[in-house]
VMD Tcl script that builds the backbone (N, CA, C; Angstrom):
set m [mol new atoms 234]
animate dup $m
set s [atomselect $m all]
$s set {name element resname resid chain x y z} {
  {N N UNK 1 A 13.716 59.291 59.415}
  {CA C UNK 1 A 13.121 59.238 60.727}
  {C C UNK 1 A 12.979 57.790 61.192}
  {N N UNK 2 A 12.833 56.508 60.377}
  {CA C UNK 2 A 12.550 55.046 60.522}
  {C C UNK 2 A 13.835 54.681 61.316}
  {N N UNK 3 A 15.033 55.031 60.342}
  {CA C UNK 3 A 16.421 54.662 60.748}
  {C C UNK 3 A 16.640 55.055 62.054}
  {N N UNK 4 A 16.221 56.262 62.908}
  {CA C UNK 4 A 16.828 57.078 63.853}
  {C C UNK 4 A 15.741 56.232 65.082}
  {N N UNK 5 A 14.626 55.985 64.571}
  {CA C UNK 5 A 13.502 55.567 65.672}
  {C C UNK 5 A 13.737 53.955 65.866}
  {N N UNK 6 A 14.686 53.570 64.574}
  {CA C UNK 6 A 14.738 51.623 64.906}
  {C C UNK 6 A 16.612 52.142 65.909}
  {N N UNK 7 A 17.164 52.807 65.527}
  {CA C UNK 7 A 18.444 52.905 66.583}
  {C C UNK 7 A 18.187 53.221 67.812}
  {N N UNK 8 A 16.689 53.913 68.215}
  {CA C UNK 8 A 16.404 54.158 69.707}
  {C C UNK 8 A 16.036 52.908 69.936}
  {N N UNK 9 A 15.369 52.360 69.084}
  {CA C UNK 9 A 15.292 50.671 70.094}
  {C C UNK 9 A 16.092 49.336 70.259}
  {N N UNK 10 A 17.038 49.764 69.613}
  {CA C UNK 10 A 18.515 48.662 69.883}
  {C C UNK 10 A 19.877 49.772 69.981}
  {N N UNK 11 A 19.935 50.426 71.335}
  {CA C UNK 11 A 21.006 51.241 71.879}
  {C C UNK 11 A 22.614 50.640 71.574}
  {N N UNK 12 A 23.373 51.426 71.509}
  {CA C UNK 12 A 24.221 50.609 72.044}
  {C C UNK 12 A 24.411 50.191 73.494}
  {N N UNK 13 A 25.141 49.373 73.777}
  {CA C UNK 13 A 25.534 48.950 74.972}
  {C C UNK 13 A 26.894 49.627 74.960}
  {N N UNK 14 A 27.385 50.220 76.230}
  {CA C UNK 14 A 28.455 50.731 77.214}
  {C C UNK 14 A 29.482 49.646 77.529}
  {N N UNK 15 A 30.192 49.391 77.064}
  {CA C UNK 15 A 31.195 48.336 78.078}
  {C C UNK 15 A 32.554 49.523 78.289}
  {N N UNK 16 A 32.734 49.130 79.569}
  {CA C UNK 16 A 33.599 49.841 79.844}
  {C C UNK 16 A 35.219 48.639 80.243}
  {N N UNK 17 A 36.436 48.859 79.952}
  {CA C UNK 17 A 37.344 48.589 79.850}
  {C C UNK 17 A 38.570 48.987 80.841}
  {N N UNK 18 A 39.248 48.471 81.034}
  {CA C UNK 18 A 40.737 48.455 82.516}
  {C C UNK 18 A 41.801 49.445 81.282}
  {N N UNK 19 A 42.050 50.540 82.039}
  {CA C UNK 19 A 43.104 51.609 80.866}
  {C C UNK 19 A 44.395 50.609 80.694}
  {N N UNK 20 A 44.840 50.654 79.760}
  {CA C UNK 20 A 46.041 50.200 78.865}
  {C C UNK 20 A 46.382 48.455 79.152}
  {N N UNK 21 A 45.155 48.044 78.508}
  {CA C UNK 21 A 45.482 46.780 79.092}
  {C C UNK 21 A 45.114 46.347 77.588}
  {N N UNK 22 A 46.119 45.536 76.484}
  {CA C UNK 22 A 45.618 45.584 74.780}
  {C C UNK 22 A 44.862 44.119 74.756}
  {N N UNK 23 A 45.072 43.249 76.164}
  {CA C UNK 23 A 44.446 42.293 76.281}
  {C C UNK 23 A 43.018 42.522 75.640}
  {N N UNK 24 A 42.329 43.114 76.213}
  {CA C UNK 24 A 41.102 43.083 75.970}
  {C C UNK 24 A 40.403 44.104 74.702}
  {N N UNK 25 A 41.621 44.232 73.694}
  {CA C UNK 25 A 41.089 45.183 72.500}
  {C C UNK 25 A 41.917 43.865 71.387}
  {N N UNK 26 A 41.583 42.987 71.371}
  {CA C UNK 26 A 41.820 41.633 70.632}
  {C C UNK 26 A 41.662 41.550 69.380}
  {N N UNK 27 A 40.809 42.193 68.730}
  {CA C UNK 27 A 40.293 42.557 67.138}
  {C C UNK 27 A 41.254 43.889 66.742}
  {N N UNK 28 A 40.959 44.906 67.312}
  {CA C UNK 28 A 41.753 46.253 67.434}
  {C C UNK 28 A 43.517 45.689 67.104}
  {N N UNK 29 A 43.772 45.067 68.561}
  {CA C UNK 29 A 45.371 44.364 68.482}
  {C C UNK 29 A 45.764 43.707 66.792}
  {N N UNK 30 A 44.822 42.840 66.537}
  {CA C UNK 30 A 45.025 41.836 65.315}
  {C C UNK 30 A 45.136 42.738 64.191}
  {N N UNK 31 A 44.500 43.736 64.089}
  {CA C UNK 31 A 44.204 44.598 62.979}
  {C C UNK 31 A 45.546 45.873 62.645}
  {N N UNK 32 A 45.698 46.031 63.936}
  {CA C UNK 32 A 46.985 46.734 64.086}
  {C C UNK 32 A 48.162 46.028 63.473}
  {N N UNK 33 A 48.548 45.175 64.025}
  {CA C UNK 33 A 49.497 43.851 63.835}
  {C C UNK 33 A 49.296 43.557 62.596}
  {N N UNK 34 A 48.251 43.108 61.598}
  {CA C UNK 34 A 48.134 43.362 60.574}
  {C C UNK 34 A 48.601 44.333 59.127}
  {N N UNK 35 A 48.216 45.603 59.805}
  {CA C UNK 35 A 48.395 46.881 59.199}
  {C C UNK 35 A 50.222 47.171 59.549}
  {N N UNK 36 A 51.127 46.740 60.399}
  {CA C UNK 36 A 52.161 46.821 60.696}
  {C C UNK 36 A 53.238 45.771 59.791}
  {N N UNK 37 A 52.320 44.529 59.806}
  {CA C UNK 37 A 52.955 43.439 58.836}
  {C C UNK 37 A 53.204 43.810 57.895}
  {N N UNK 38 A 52.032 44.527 57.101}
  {CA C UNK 38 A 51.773 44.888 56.012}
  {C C UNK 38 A 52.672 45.753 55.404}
  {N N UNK 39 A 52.575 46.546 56.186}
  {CA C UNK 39 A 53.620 47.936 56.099}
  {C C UNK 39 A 55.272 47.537 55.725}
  {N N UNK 40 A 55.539 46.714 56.629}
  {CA C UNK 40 A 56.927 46.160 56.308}
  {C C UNK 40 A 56.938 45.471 55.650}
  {N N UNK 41 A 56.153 44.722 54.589}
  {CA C UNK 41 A 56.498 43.869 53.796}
  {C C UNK 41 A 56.650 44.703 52.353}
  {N N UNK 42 A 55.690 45.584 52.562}
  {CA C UNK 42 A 55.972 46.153 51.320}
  {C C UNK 42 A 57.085 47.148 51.140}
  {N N UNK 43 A 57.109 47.830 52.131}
  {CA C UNK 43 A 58.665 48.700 52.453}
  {C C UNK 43 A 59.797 47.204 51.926}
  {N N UNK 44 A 60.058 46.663 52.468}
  {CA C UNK 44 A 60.851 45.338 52.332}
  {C C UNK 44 A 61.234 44.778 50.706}
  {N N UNK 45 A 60.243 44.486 50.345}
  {CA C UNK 45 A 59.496 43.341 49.222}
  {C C UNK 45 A 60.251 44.431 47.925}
  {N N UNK 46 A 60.169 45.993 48.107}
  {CA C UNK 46 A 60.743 47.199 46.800}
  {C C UNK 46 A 61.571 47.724 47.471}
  {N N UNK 47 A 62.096 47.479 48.653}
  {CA C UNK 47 A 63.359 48.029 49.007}
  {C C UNK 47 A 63.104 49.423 49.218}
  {N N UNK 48 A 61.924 50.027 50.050}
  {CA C UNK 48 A 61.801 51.289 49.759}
  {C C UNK 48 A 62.715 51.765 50.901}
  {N N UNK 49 A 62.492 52.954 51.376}
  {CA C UNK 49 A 62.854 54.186 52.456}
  {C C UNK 49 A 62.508 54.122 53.381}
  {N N UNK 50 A 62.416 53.990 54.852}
  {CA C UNK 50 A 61.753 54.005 55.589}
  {C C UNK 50 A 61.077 55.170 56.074}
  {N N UNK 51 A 61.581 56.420 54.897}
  {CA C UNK 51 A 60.591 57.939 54.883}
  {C C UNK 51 A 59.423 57.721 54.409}
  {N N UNK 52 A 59.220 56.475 53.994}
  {CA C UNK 52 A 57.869 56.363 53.259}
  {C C UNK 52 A 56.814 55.508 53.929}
  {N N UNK 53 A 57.263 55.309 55.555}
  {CA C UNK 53 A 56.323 54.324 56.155}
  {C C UNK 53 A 55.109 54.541 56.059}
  {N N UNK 54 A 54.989 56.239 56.430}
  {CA C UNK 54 A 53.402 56.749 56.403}
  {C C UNK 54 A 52.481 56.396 55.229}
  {N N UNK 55 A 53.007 56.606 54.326}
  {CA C UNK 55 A 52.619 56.555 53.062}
  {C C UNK 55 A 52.122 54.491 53.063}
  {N N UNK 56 A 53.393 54.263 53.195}
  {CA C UNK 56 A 52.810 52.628 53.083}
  {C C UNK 56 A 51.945 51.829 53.787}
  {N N UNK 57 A 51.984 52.837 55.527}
  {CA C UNK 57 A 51.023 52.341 56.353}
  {C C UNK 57 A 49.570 52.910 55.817}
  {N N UNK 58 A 49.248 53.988 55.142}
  {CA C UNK 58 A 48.281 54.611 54.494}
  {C C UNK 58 A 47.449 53.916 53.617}
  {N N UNK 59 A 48.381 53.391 52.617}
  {CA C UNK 59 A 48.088 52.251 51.731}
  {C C UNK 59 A 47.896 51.130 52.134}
  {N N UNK 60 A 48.242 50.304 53.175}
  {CA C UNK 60 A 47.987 49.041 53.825}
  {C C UNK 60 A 46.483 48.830 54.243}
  {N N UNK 61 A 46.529 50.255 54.973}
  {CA C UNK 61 A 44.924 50.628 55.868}
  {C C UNK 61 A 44.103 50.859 54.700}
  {N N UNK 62 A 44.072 51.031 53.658}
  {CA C UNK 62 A 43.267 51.093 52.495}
  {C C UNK 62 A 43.040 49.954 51.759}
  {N N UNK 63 A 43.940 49.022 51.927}
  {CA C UNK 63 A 43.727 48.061 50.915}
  {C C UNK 63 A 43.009 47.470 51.945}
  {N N UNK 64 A 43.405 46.747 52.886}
  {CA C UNK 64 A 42.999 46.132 54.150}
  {C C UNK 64 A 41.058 46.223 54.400}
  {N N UNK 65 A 41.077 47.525 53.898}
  {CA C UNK 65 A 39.499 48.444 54.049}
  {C C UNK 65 A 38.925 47.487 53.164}
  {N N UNK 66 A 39.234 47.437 51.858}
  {CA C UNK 66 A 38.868 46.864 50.523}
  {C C UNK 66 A 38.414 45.547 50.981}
  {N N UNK 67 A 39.482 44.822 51.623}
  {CA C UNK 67 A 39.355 42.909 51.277}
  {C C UNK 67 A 37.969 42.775 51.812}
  {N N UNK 68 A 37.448 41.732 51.310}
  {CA C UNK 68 A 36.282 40.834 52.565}
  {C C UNK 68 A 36.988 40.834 53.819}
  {N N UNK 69 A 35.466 40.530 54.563}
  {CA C UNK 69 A 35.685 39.880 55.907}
  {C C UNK 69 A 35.122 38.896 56.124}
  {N N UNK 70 A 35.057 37.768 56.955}
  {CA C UNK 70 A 34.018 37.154 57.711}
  {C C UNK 70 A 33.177 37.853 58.018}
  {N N UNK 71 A 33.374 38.713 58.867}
  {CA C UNK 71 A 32.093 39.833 59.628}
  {C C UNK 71 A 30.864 40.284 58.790}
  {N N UNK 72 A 31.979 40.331 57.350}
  {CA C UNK 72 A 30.802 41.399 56.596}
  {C C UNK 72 A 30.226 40.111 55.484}
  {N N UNK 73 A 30.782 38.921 55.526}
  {CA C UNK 73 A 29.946 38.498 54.477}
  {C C UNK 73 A 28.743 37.641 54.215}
  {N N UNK 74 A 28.227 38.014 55.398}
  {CA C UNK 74 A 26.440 37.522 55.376}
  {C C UNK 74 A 25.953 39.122 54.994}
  {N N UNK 75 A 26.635 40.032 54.813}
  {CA C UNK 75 A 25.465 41.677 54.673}
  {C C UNK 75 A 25.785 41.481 53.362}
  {N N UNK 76 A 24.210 42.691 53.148}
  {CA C UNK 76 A 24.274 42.774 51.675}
  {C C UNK 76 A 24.427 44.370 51.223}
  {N N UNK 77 A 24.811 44.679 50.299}
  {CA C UNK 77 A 25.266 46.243 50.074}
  {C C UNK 77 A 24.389 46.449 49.196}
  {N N UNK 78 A 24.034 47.766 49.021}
  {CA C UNK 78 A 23.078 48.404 47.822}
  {C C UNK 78 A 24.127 48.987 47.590}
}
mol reanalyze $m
mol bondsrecalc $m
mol representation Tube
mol addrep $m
């Protein structure tokens, strides 16, 4: 009940956005671009299939999950 009553008092905020414009999804873009690099290097790097993109883009987005961030490394985890 603490958790749910401290989220009513710091809402989120609404920003609303111009449709299909990737300008302004800049983190989103980088992360994508990222996860795409990724993907082809390792397809590349073992010479795989390109039947196996899913699979490698799967694995990219997982490892990717794993690393540090800047963002996250002032928090602390229990």
């Amino acid at each position: 009940m603490e958790d749910f009553n401290n989220s009513m008092m710091n809402p989120v905020e609404h920003q609303l956005t111009t449709p299909y414009t990737p300008q302004q999804n800049g983190v989103s873009e980088r992360r994508n671009m990222s996860i795409m690099e990724m993907t082809r290097c390792m397809l590349h790097e073992k010479e795989l299939p390109k039947k196996l993109w899913a699979e490698a883009a799967n694995t990219s987005v997982y490892l990717l999950n794993k690393m540090p961030t800047r963002a996250l490394q002032k928090k602390n985890f229990v």
